[in-house]
C-alpha positions as CSV (number, residue, x, y, z in Angstrom):
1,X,84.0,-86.4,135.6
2,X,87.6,-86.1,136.6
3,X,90.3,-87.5,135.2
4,X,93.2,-90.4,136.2
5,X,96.8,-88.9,137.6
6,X,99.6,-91.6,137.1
7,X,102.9,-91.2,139.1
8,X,106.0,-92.0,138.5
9,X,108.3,-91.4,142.0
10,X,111.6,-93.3,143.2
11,X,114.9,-91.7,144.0
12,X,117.6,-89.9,141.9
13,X,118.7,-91.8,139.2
14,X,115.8,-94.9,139.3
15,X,114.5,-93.9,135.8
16,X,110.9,-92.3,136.4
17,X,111.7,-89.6,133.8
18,X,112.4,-92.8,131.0
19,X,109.7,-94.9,132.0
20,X,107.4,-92.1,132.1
21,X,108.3,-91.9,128.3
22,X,107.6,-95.3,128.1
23,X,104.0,-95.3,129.3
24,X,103.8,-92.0,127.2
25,X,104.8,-93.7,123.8
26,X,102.4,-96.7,124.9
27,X,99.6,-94.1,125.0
28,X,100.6,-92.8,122.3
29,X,100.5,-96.0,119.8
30,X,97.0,-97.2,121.1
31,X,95.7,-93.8,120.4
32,X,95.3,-92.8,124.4
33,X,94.9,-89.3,124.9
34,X,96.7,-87.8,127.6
35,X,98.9,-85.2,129.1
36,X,102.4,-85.3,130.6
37,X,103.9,-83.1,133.9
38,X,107.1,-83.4,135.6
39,X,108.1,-81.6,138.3
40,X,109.6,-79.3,139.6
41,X,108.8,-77.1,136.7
42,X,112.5,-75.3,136.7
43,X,112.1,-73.1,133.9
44,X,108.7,-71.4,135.9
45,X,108.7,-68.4,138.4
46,X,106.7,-70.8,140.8
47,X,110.2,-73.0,141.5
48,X,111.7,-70.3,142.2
49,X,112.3,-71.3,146.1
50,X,112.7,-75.0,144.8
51,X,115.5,-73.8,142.6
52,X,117.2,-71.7,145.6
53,X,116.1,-74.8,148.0
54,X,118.0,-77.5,145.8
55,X,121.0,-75.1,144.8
56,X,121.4,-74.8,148.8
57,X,120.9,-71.2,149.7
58,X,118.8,-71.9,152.2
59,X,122.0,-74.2,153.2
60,X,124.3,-77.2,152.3
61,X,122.3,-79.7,153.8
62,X,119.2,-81.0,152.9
63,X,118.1,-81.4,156.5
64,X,118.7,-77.6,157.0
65,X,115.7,-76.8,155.5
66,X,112.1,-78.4,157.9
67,X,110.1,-81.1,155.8
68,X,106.9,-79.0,156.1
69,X,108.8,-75.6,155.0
70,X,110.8,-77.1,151.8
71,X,107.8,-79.1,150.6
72,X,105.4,-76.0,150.8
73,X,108.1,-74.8,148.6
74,X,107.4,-77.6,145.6
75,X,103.3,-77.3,146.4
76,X,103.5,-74.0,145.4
77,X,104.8,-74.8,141.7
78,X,102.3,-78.1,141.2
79,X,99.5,-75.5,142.9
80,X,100.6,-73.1,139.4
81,X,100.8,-76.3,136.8
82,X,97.9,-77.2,138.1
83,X,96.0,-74.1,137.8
84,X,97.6,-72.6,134.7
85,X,98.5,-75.8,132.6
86,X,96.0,-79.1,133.4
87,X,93.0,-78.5,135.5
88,X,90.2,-78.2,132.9
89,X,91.9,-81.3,131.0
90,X,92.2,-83.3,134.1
91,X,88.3,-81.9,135.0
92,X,87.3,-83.5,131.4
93,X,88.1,-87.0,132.2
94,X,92.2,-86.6,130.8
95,X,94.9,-88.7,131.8
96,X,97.7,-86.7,133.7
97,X,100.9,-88.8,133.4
98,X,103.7,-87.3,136.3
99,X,107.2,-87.5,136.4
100,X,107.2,-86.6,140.3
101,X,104.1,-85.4,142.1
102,X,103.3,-84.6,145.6
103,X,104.7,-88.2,146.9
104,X,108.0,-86.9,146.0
105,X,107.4,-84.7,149.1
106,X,106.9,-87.9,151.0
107,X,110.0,-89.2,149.7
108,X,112.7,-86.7,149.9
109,X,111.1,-84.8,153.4
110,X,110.0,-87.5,155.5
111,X,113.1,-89.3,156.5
112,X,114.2,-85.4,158.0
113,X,112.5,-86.5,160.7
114,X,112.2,-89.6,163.3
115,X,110.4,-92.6,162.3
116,X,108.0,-92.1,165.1
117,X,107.0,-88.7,163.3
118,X,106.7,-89.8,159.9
119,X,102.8,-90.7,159.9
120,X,102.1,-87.2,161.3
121,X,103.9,-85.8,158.2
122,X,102.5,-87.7,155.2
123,X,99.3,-87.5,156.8
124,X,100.1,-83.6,157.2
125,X,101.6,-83.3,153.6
126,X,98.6,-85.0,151.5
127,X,96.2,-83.2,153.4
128,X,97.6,-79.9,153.1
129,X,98.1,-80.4,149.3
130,X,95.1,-82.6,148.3
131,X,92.6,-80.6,150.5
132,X,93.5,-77.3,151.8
133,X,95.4,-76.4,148.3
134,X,93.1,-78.6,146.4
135,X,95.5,-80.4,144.3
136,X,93.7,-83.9,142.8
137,X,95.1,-87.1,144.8
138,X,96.7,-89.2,142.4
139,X,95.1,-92.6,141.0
140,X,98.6,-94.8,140.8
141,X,102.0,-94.4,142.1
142,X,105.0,-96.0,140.8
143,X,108.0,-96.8,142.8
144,X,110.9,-97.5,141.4
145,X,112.9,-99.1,143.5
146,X,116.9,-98.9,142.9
147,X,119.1,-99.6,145.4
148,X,121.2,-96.7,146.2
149,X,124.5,-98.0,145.8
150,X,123.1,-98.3,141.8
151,X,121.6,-95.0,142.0
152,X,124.9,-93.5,143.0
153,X,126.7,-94.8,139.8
154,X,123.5,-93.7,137.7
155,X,123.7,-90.6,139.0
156,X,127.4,-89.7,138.4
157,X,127.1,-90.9,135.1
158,X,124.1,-89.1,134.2
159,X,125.1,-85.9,135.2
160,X,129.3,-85.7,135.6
161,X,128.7,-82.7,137.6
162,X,128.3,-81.8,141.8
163,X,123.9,-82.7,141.8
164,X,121.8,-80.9,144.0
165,X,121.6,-81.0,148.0
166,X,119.7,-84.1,148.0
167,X,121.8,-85.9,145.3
168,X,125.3,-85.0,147.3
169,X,124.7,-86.2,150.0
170,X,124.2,-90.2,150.0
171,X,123.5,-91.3,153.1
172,X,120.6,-89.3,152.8
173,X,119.6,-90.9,149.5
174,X,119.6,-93.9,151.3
175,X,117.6,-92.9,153.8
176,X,115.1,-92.0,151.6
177,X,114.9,-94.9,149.7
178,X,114.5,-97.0,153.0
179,X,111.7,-94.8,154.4
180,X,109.9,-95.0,150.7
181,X,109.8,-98.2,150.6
182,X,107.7,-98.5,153.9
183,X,105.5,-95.1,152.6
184,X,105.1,-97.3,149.6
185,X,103.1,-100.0,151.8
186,X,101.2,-97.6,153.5
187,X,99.6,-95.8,151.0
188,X,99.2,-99.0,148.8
189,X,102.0,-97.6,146.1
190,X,102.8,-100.1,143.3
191,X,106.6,-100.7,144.0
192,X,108.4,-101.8,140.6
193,X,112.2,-103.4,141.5
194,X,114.8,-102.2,139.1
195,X,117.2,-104.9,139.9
196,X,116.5,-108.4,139.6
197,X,119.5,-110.9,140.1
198,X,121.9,-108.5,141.0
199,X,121.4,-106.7,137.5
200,X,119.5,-103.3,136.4
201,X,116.3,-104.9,134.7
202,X,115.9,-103.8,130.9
203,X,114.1,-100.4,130.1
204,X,111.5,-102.7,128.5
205,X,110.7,-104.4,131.3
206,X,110.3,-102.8,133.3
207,X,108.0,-100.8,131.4
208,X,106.2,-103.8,130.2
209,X,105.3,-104.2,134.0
210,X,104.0,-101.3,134.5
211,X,102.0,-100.7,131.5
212,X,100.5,-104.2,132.4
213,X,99.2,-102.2,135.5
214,X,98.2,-99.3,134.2
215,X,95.9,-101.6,131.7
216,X,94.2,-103.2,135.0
217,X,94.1,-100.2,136.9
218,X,93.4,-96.9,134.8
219,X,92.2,-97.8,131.5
């Protein structure tokens, strides 16, 4: 019997890395076995064209690269985690926790093209990875949703250096965050808000949210 694949998606700077932690220590003190991804896998030869993609030498702008070309890119490093790293686990019945997964495709490609186009993509992008490459759909998706203009201060102090193509350029950031938002309602995501009276929620709870979820949902 397989497995359950949580995911944690939202743009740069929203916090899926820490609250992907979270839900990891939560596992962890009510003795849940599972196993944790995040991608891209940098440090593997499978990024490699992710790496060159996101340094821009393919070129400056994100938008220089096609949606269906730059994603087959970061399906060819989950296609190697996948194989190489989780498949028996996640063929046992394990718990695969993701810090990014193929929705990140969704997120960061779609809005390269016009609205009227965007169904044709996802549509496209989860069947290429999820059927023709045989990647498992996932079970949950997070969204975390920060508005950009937070993301952008997150961002710069999180990193105090240039960012990739897609973090440079911010009108694209949020463009992405606008056309998640409706992806998020289409494919019945579970969209978390990260700001609640005009302040970032607390690490906590946010987390206490979504472990709430995960409770009703996966375990």
């Amino acid at each position: 019997m397989n497995g359950k694949i949580i995911v944690f998606e939202g743009t740069d700077g929203s916090g899926k890395a820490t609250q992907k932690n979270k839900l990891c220590e939560y596992f962890k003190a009510n003795g849940i076995d599972y196993r944790e991804v995040t991608f891209p896998r940098y440090s593997e030869e499978s990024s490699a064209l992710v790496r060159m993609y996101l340094g821009g030498e393919f070129g400056s702008k994100p938008t220089d690269v096609p949606a269906k070309t730059s994603s087959v890119f970061f399906a060819v490093d989950r296609y190697a985690s996948y194989q190489k790293d989780w498949k028996e686990y996640y063929e046992n019945g394990g718990i695969i926790v993701c810090d990014r997964y193929t929705t990140s495709n969704a997120v960061h490609q779609t809005p390269k093209m016009p609205e009227g186009e965007w169904w044709n993509f996802t549509d496209w992008l989860f069947d290429f990875e999820y059927n023709l490459m045989g990647i498992p759909n996932p079970d949950l998706v997070f969204f975390l949703d920060m508005p950009t203009e937070y993301t952008l201060k997150l961002i710069e102090h999180r990193q105090g250096n240039e960012g990739d193509i897609h973090e440079q350029d911010h009108n694209y950031l949020a463009h992405c965050r606008e056309c998640a938002l409706k992806i998020a309602d289409r494919y019945d995501w579970k969209v978390v808000h990260c700001i609640k009276d005009e302040k970032i929620r607390t690490i906590d709870d946010i987390s206490s949210e979504i472990s709430k979820i995960v409770v009703g949902e996966i375990l």
